[in-house]
N, C-alpha and C positions, 0 to 999 in steps of 0.2 A: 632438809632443814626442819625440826625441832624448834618450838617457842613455846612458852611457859609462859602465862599470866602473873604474877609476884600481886602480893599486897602492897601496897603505895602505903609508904609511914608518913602521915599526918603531921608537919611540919610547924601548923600553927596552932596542933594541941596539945597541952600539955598533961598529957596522959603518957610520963612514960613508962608505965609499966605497960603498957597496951603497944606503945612502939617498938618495946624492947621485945617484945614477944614477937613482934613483924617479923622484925631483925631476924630473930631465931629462927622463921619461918623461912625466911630467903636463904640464909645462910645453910641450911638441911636441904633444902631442894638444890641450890647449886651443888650440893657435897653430894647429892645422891645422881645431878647427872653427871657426874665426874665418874663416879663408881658405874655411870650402866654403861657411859662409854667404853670402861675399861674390861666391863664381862664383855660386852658386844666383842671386840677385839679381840680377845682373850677365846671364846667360843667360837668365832669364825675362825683361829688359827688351829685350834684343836680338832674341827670338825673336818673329818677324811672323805665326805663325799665326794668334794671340790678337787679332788686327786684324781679321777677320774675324766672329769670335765676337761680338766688345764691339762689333761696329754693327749685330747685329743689332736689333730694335723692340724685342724683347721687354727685352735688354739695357738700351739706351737709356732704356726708360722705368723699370724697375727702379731705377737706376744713374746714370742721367744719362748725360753725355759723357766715361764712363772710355774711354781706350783701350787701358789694357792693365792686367795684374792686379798689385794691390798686397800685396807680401810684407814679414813684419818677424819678426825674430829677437830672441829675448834669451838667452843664453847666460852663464852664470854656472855658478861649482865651488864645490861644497860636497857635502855629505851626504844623503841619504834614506832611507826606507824604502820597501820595495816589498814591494806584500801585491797577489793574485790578487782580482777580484770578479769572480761570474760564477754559469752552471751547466754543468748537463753538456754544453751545446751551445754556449758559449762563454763564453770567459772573456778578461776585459781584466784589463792590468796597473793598480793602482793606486799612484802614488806620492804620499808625504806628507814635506811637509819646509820648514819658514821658507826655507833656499835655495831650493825650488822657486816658493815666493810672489815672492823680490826677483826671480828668472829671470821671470815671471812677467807681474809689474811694469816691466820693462827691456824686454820686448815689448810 
């Protein structure tokens, strides 16, 4: 998982030439991780290393007759929270959010 911080549009200011630019701001980041999904996908099908891997036995019988690896995105803009779980020797991010369920879901 992938999250991105957005600029939060200012609701009780009336600046909007300032909001309209947010606007523009979120709208170019969502359009560009659309695009890196889609090289991502795009370069790992094209890349012949993974041809080697996926015939070996061990592969094969695991897996059948994959030949190369299968990726899937879902991408969605909405809201979360993020809260830390962990100890003193490491710690993951946790996020909680109905947006992260439907992102979730779409992968």
């Amino acid at each position: 998982m992938i999250t991105w911080k957005l600029p939060d549009l200012d609701s009780s200011n009336s600046d909007y030439e300032r909001n309209e630019s947010l606007q523009e701001e979120k709208t170019q980041m969502a359009d560009e991780s659309l695009i890196t999904a889609i090289k991502i996908v795009s370069e790992i099908r094209r890349a012949n290393q993974f041809n080697v891997y996926f015939r070996k036995n061990q592969m094969v019988q695991r897996f059948g007759n994959v030949t190369r690896p299968y990726l899937t995105f879902g991408l969605h803009l909405g809201w979360t929270i993020q809260g830390s779980i962990g100890s003193d020797n490491k710690i993951d991010a946790c996020y909680l959010s109905p947006h992260l369920q439907i992102a979730t879901r779409l992968e």
